[in-house]
C-alpha positions in Angstrom: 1.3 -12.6 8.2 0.1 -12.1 4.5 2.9 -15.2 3.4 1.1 -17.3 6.8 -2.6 -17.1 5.7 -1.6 -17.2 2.3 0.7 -20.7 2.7 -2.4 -21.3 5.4 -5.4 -21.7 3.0 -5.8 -25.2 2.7 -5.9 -25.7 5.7 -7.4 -22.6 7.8 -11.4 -24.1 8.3 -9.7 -27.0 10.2 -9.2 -25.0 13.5 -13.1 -25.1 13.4 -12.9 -28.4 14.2 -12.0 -28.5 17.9 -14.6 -30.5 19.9 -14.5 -27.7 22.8 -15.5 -25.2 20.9 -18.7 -26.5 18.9 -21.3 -24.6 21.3 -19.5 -21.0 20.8 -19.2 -21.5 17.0 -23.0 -23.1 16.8 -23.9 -19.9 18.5 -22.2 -17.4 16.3 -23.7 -19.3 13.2 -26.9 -18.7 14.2 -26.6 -15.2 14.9 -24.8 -14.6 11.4 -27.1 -16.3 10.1 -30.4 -13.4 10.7 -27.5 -10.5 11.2 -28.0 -9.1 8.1 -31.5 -8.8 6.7 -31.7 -7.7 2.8 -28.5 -5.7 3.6 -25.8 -4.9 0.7 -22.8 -6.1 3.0 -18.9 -5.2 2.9 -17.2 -8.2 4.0 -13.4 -7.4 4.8 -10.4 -10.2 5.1 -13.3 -12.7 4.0 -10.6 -15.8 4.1 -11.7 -18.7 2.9 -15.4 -17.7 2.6 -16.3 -19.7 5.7 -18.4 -17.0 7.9 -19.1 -16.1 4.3 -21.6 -18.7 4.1 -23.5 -17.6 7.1 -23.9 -14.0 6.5 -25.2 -14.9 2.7 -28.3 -16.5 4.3 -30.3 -13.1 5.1 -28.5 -10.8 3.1 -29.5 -9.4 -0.5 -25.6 -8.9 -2.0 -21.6 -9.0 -0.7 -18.7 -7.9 -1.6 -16.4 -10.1 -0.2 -12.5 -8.6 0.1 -9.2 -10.6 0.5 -5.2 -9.9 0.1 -4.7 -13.0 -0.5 -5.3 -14.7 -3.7 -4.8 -18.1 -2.8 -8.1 -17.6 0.0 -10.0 -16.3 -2.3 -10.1 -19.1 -5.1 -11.3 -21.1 -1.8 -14.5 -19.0 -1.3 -15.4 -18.6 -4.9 -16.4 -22.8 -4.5 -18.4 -22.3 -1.9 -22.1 -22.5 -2.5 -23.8 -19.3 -1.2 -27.8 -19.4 -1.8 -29.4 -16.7 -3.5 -27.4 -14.1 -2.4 -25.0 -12.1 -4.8 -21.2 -12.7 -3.9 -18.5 -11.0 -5.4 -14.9 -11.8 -3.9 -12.6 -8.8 -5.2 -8.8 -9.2 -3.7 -8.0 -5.9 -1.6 -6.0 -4.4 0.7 -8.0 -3.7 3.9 -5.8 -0.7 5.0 -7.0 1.6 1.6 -9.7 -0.4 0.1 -8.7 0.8 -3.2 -11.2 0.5 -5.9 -14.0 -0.3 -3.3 -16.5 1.9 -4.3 -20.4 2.1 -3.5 -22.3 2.9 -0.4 -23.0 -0.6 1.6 -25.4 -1.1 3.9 -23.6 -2.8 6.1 -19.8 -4.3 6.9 -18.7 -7.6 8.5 -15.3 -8.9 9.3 -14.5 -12.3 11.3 -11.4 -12.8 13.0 -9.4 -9.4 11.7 -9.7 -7.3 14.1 -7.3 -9.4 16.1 -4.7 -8.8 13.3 -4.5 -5.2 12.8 -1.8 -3.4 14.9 -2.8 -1.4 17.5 -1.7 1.5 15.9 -3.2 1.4 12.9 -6.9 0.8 14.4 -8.6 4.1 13.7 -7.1 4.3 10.1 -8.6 1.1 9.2 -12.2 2.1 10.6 -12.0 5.1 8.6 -11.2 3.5 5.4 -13.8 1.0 6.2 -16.6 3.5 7.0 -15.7 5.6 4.0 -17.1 2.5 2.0 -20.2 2.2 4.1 -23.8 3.9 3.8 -24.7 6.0 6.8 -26.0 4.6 9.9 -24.8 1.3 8.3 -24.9 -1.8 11.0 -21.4 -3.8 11.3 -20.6 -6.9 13.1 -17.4 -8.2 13.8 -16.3 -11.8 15.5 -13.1 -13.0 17.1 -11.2 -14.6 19.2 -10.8 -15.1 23.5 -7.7 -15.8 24.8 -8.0 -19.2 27.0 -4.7 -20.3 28.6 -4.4 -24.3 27.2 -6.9 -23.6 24.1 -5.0 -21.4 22.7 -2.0 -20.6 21.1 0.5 -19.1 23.3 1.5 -15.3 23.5 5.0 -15.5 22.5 5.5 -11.8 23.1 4.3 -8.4 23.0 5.8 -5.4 21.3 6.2 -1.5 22.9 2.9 -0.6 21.3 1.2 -3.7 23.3 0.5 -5.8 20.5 1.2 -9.8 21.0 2.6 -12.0 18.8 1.6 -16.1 18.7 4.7 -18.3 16.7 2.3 -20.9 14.8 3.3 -23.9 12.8 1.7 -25.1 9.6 1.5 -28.7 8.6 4.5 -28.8 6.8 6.3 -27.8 9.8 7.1 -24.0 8.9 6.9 -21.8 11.5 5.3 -18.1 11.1 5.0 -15.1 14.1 1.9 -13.3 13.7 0.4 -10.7 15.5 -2.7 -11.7 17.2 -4.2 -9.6 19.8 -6.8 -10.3 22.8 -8.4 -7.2 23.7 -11.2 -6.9 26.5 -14.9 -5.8 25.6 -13.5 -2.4 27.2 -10.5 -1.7 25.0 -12.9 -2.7 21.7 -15.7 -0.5 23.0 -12.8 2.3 23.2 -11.2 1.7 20.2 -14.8 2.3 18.5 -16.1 4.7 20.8 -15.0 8.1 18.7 -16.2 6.2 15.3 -19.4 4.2 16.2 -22.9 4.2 18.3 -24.8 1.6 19.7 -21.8 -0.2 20.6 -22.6 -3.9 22.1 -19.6 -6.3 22.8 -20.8 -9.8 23.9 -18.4 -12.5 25.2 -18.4 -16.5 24.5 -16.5 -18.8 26.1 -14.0 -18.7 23.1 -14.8 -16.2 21.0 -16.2 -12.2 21.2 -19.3 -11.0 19.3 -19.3 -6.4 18.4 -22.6 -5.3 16.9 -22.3 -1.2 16.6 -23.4 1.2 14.1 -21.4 3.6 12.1 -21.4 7.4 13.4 
C-alpha cells in the first residue's frame, strides 16, 4: 500500500472529481472548515494536503504527518492561510519523534486502511500525542455497489482488499475497509467519549473526544 499511494501522488485529488459525489464532499468541506477553532491539530496520513486545506481555515497550527515522501512535497505547495503547517514524514503506527501535547487530531480517509487488528494500537499511539480531552475528527469512505471500487476479497481477520489500477496501467491490492457507524463506534468505544458517527451518501463523518 505505501508503494500504491506513493506511485499514486500525482494523481490521488483526481478521485474528487466524480460529478456524483460533489454534494457529500461540499458538505464535509464545510464542516472542516469550522471543526477546529484555534486548535493545535495532529493531522495523520495527511496525503497530498488536500483536507489539509480545510482544516487550516479555523485552526491556529498543524502538524501534518505522512510515510510517504513523494505526498508530502505535494502538500508543502499548497497555500494554507494563516495557519502554521508543518508536514514532518512519519510512520502512523509509532509516531516516532512526534512530540507535544495537541489540541486536537484529524485524519481523512485512514481509517479505512489500518488492519483490523492493529486498530487499538494505532489509537493509542495517536492519543499519546494528544492533549487531554482533545477533539478528533476523522472522514472516510461508504461502500456504494457501482461507485466504488469493488471488494476483491477479504482476509480471516475480515479486512477487504480492492485491486486498483493507476494510469499507467499497474495494478496494486490494497486493504480498504467499510465498516458500519456500529463497528467504528465499537472500535472507539474503550478509547473515546462523546462518540458521534454521521453517514453521507458516499462518505462517513466521526467527531469523539479522547478519554
Amino acid at each position: 500500500m505505501i508503494d500504491y499511494y506513493a506511485q499514486r501522488a500525482a494523481e490521488y485529488e483526481r478521485i474528487y472529481a466524480k460529478p456524483e459525489r460533489q454534494a457529500d464532499l461540499l458538505a464535509m468541506k464545510q464542516f472542516l472548515s469550522s471543526a477546529f477553532s484555534d486548535d493545535h491539530l495532529l493531522e495523520i496520513a495527511c496525503g497530498t494536503g488536500y483536507w489539509t486545506q480545510f482544516i487550516a481555515k479555523p485552526a491556529t497550527a498543524i502538524l501534518a504527518t505522512d510515510f510517504n515522501s513523494e505526498v508530502i512535497d505535494i502538500a508543502q505547495r499548497k497555500d494554507f492561510g494563516t495557519c502554521r503547517v508543518q508536514f514532518v514524514r512519519a510512520d502512523a503506527y509509532s509516531l516516532d519523534g512526534i512530540t507535544g501535547c495537541h489540541t486536537a487530531g484529524f485524519h481523512g480517509f485512514w481509517w479505512s486502511h489500518i488492519p483490523v487488528a492493529k486498530i487499538g494500537g494505532f489509537l493509542s499511539v495517536f492519543h499519546a500525542r494528544l492533549s487531554p480531552d482533545a477533539k478528533v475528527v476523522m472522514i472516510d469512505n461508504a461502500y456504494l455497489e457501482g461507485s466504488s471500487t469493488p471488494i476483491s476479497r477479504r482476509d480471516s481477520d475480515g479486512n477487504t482488499y480492492q485491486v486498483r489500477k493507476l494510469e499507467d496501467g499497474s495494478e496494486h491490492e490494497v486493504l480498504k475497509n467499510f465498516p458500519s457507524d456500529k463497528e467504528v463506534q465499537k472500535a472507539l468505544s474503550a478509547h473515546a467519549a462523546e462518540i458521534s458517527v454521521r453517514s453521507l451518501e458516499y462518505y462517513w463523518i466521526a467527531e469523539y473526544r479522547k478519554r
